[in-house]
C-alpha positions in Angstrom: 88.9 -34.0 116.6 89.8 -34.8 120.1 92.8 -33.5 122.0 93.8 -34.7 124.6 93.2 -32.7 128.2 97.4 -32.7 128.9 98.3 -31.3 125.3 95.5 -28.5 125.8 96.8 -28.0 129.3 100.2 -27.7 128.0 99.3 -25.2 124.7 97.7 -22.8 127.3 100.7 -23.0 129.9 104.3 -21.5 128.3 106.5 -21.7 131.3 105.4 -25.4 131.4 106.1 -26.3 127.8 109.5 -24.4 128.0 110.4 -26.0 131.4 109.5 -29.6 129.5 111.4 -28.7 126.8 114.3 -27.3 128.9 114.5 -31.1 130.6 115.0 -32.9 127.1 117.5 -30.4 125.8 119.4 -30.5 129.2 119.7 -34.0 129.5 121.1 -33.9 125.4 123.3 -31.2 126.6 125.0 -32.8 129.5 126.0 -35.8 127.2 127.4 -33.6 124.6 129.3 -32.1 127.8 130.3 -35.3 129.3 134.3 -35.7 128.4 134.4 -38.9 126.7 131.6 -37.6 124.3 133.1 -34.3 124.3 136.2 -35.5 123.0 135.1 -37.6 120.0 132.9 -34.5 119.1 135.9 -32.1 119.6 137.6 -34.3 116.8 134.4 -34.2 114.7 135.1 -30.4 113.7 138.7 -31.3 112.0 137.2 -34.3 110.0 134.5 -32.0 108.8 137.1 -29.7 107.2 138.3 -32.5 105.4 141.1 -34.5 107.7 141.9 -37.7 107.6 139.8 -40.1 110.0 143.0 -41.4 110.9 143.9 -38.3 112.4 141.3 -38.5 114.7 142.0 -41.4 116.9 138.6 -41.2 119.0 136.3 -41.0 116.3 138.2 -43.5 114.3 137.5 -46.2 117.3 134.1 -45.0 117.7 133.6 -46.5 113.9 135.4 -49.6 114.3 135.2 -50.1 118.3 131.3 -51.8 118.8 132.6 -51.1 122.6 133.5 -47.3 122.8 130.4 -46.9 119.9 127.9 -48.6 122.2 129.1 -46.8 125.6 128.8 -43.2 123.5 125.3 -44.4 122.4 124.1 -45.7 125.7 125.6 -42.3 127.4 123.1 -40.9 125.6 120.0 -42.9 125.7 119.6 -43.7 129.0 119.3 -40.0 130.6 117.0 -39.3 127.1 114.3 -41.9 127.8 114.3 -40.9 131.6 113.6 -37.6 130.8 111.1 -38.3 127.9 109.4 -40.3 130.9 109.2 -37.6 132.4 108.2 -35.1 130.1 106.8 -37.0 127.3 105.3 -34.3 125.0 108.9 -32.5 124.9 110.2 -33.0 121.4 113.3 -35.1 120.7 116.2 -32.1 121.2 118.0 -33.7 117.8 117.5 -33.4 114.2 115.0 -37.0 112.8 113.4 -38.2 110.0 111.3 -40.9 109.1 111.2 -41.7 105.6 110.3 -45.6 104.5 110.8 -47.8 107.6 114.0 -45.7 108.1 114.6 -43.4 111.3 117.6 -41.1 111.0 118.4 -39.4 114.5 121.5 -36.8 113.6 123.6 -37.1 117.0 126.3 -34.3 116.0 127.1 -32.3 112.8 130.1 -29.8 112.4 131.1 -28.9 108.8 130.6 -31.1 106.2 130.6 -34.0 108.8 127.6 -35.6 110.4 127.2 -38.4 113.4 124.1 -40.4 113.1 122.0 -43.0 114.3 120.2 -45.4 111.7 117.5 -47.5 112.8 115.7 -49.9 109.7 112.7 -50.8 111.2 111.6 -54.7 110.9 109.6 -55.9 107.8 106.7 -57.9 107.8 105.5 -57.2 104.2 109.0 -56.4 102.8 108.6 -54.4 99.5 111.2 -54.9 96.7 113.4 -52.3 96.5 113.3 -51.0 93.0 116.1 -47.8 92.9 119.8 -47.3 94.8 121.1 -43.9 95.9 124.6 -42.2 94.7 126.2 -39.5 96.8 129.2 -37.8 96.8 131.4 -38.0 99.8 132.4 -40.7 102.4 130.7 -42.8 104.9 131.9 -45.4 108.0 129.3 -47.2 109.1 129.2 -49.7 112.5 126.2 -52.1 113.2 124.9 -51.8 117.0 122.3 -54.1 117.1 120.1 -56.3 115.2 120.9 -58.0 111.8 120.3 -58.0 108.1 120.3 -59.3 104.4 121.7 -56.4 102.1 123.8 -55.7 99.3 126.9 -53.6 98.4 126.0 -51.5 94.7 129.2 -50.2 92.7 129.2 -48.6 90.0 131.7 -50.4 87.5 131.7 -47.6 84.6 131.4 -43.7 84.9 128.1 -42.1 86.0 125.8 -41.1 83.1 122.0 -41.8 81.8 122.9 -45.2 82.4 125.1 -47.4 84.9 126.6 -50.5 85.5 125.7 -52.3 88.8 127.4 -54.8 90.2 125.7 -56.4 93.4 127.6 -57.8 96.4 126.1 -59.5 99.1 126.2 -58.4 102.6 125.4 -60.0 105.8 125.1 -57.3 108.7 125.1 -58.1 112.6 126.4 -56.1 115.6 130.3 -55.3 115.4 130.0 -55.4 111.2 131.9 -52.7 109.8 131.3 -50.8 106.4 132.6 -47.8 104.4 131.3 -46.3 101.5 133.4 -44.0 99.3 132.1 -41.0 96.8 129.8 -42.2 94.4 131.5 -45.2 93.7 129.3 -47.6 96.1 126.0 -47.8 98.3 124.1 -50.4 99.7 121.0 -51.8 100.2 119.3 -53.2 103.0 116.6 -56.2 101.6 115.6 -57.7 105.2 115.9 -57.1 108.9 116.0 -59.3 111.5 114.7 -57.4 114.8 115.6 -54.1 113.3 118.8 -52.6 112.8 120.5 -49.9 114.3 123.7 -48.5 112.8 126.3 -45.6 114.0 126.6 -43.6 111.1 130.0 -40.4 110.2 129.2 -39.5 107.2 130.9 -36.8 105.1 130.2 -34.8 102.1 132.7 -33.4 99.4 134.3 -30.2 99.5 132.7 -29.9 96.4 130.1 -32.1 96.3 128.8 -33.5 92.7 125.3 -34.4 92.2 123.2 -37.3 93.9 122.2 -39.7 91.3 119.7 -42.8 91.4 119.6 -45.5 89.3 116.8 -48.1 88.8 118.1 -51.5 89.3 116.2 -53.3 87.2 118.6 -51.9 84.1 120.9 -49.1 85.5 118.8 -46.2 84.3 119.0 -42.6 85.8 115.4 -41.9 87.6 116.1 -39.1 89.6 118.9 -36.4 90.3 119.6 -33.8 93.0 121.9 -31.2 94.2 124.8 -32.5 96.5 124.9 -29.0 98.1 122.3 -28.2 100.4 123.1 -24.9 99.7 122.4 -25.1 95.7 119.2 -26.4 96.5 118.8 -22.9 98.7 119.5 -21.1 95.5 116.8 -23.4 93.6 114.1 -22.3 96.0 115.0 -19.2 96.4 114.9 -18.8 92.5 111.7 -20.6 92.1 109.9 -18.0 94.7 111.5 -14.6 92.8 110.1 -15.9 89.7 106.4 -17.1 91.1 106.2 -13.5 92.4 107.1 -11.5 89.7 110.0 -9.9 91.0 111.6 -9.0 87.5 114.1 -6.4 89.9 115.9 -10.0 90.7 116.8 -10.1 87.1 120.8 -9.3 88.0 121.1 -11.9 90.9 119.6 -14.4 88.5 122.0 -13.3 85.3 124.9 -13.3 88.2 124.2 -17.0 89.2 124.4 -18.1 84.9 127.9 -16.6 85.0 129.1 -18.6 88.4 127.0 -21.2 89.4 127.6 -25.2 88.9 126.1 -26.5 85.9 122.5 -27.8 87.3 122.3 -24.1 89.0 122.8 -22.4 86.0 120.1 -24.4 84.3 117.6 -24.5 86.6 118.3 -20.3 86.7 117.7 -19.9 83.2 114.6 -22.0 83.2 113.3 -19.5 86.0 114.4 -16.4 84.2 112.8 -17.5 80.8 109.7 -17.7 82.9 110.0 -14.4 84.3 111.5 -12.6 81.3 111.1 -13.9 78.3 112.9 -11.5 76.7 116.1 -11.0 78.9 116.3 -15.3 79.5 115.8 -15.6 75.8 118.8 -13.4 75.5 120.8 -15.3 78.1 119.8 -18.5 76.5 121.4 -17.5 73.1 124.7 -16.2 74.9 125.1 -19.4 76.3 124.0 -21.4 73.5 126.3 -19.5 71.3 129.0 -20.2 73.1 131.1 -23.5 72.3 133.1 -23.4 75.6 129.8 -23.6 77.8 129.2 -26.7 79.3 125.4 -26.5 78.5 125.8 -24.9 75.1 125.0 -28.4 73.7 121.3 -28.2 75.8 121.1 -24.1 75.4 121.0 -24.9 71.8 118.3 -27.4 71.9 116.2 -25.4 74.2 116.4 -22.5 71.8 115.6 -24.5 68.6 112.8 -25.6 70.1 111.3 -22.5 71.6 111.7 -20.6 68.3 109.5 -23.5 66.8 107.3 -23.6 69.4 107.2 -19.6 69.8 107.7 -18.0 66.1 107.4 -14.7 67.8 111.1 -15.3 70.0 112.6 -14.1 66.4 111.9 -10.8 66.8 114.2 -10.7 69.8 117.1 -13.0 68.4 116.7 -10.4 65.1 117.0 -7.5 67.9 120.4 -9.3 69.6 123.6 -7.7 68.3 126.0 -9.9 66.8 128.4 -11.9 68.7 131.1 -10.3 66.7 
């Protein structure tokens, strides 16, 4: 494998790779600092904790102004690409992903609300898109540059193992405003002409449900996740306890079954079945045994089916005191 001379130049030199990294992040930090940007993100931190958008004047016109969005975008790029000229193996100072011909670049984030940039890079072998994505919470978007074929999906009906689309189409170009609310609606983006960049405020629930995706073809649930990041901390964290062994984690796991969300507390019990069979068997027949739990229904069905599939779980349901 080759490396190039500057990259090895750089790995061997610290003070250089901070002082190149120092440029980018200063050149992020003095738009942030700049007043017109610092006043749209000083309203960014009340919409986070759940007020209205239009209590916040400035970031309202920055999702419905192309003007005042373009001049906060362009405050920003120009000083970036001078000093990625300059420094060119600094990394970008903001959060990005890739994913799909997709480039997120989050701008700002305070509470549960998030400033982005969305780029939809051009297609010239455009796939068919085969699933659409459900979140909960609320999203204004404003179209920058470029243009596109896409579609608005709502869901008709309530969420479940199935849905009911219903397709709208969309024609996107600069100054084309959209909002998206809860789970109720999404979109889809089928062609780009040029790319497309959209200015993205985007913000999650208080409490957010589950993210759902549904295959178009016929509505059917493929995939769901956690709305809370910090659930899907809980998850991992879970997972690793239980692929080391650590059976002393047995009360932080018994105290997420009594007060986690739903999906938690399942995806807990799985983990403590694994690690104890006994003591998750146990917590499996509390829970199943009891008609007022939400996954009583699915506690039940596990347990049926472990006692046929392991005969010798009787011994500990025999060994469980009555309910009584």
């Amino acid at each position: 494998m080759r490396i190039d001379p500057a990259i090895c130049a750089l790995r061997g030199d610290r003070a250089a790779h901070h002082a190149a990294q120092s440029a980018v992040e200063a050149a992020a930090g003095g738009w942030r600092q700049s007043p017109p940007v610092a006043a749209v993100l000083e309203e960014l931190a009340p919409y986070g904790e759940g007020a209205p958008l239009a209590e916040c004047p400035r970031l309202r016109a920055l999702v419905r102004d192309p003007a005042a969005a373009r001049a906060f975008v362009d405050a920003l790029i120009a000083p970036m690409i001078q000093a990625m000229g300059r420094q060119p193996l600094a990394h970008v100072p903001f959060r990005h992903q890739v994913v799909e011909g997709m480039t997120t670049l989050q701008l700002a984030h305070t509470g549960r609300a998030r400033l982005s940039l969305v780029r939809y890079e051009p297609q010239t072998r455009p796939q068919p898109v085969t699933t659409v994505s459900f979140a909960d919470g609320e999203r204004h978007e404003l179209c920058l540059t470029g243009a596109a074929r896409a579609r608005r999906v709502s869901v008709k009906g309530p969420h479940g193992a199935r849905a009911d689309l219903a397709f709208t189409p969309l024609t996107l170009f600069p100054g084309r405003r959209l909002r998206f609310a809860a789970r109720r609606s999404s979109k889809l983006v089928d062609r780009t002409h040029g790319g497309l960049v959209l200015l993205r405020l985007a913000r999650q629930a208080q409490s957010p449900l589950q993210s759902l995706e549904y295959r178009i073809a016929d509505g059917a649930l493929v995939h769901r996740a956690a709305g809370d990041a910090g659930e899907s901390r809980a998850e991992l964290m879970l997972a690793v306890l239980c692929r080391m062994g650590r059976r002393d984690a047995a009360p932080a796991i018994e105290a997420v079954l009594r007060c986690g969300s739903d999906s938690l507390r399942w995806q807990a019990l799985r983990e403590y079945l694994a690690l104890d069979s006994g003591a998750g068997f146990d917590a499996l027949a509390q829970i199943a045994d009891d008609a007022a739990d939400p996954l009583a229904g699915m506690a039940a069905a596990l347990r049926r089916d472990l006692l046929h599939r392991y005969p010798q779980l009787r011994r500990v349901q025999a060994a469980m005191p009555c309910p009584a």
